[in-house]
N, C-alpha and C positions, 0 to 999 in steps of 0.2 A: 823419266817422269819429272814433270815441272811441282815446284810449291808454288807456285804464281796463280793466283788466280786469273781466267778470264779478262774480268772486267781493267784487273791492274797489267795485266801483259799486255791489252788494246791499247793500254795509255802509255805505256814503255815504248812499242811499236810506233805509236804518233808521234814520240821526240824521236824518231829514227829519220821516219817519213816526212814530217814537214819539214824540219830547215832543208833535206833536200828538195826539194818543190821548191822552196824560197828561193833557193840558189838556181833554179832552171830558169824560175818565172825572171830572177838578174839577168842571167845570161841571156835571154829572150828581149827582154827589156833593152836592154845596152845593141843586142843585133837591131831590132826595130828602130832605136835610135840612131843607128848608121847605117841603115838602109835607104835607098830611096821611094819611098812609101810619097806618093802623092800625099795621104792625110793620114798623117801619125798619130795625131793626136789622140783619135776612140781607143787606138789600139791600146797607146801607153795610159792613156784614161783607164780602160777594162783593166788591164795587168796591174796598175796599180790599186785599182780597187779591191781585187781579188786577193793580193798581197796582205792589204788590209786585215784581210777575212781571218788568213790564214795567220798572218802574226797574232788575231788576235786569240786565236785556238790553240795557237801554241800558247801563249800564256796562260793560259786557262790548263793544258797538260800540264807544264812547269808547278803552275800553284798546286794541280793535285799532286805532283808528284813529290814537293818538298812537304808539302801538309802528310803524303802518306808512307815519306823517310825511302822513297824508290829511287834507282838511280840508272843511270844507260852510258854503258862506255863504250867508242868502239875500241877493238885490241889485236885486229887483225885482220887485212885484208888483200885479198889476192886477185885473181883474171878471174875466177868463178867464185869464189865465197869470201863472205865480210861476215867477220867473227862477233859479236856482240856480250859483254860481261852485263848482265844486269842482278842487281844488288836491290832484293829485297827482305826487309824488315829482318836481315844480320845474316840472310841467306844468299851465297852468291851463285850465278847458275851463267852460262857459258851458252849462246845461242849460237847457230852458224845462219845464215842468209846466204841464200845463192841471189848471185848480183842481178840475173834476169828477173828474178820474183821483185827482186826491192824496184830496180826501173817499172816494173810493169803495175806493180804498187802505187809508186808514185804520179805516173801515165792515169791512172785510174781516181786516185784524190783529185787530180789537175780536170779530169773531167766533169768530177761530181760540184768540184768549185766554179765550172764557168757552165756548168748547166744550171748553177741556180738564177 
């Protein structure tokens, strides 16, 4: 049984999830740039814009999460699960993630970000 609330375990969950997305949208970024794309530019235009989006939401997680003394470490990862310690308000709790949910997680913000 969690003491986390909803609202603050969504926002734990988004420092998990975004900088991976940042890091895919790099890795994407940097392929597009050494590929031979007739016209790169819209692409690395869109990727970086979207980048944009998402750095700026993660900032926006960070400020709530120093404002509400929450914290996300990882501590453990293996070929099926990435262990998660999150640390709130003096309570520490131990999450496990199976590595297919967090990819399919991330697969799924990366769409909601470039369907807007």
């Amino acid at each position: 049984m969690t003491r986390i609330p909803d609202d603050d375990r969504n926002m734990m969950e988004q420092a998990i999830y975004l900088p991976m997305l940042l890091k895919v949208l790099t890795r994407d970024l940097h392929i597009i740039n050494n590929s031979p794309f007739k016209l790169k530019q819209p692409y690395l235009d869109l990727i970086e814009r979207k980048m944009r989006e998402i750095q700026a939401e993660l900032r926006k997680v960070k400020q709530y999460m120093n404002k509400n003394k929450l914290e996300v470490h990882q501590i453990n990862h293996d070929e099926a699960f990435t262990m998660f310690s999150f640390l709130y308000k003096g309570y520490e709790e131990h999450h496990n993630y199976f590595n297919p949910r967090i990819r399919n997680k991330v697969q799924e913000l990366m769409e909601q970000y470039f369907s807007k």
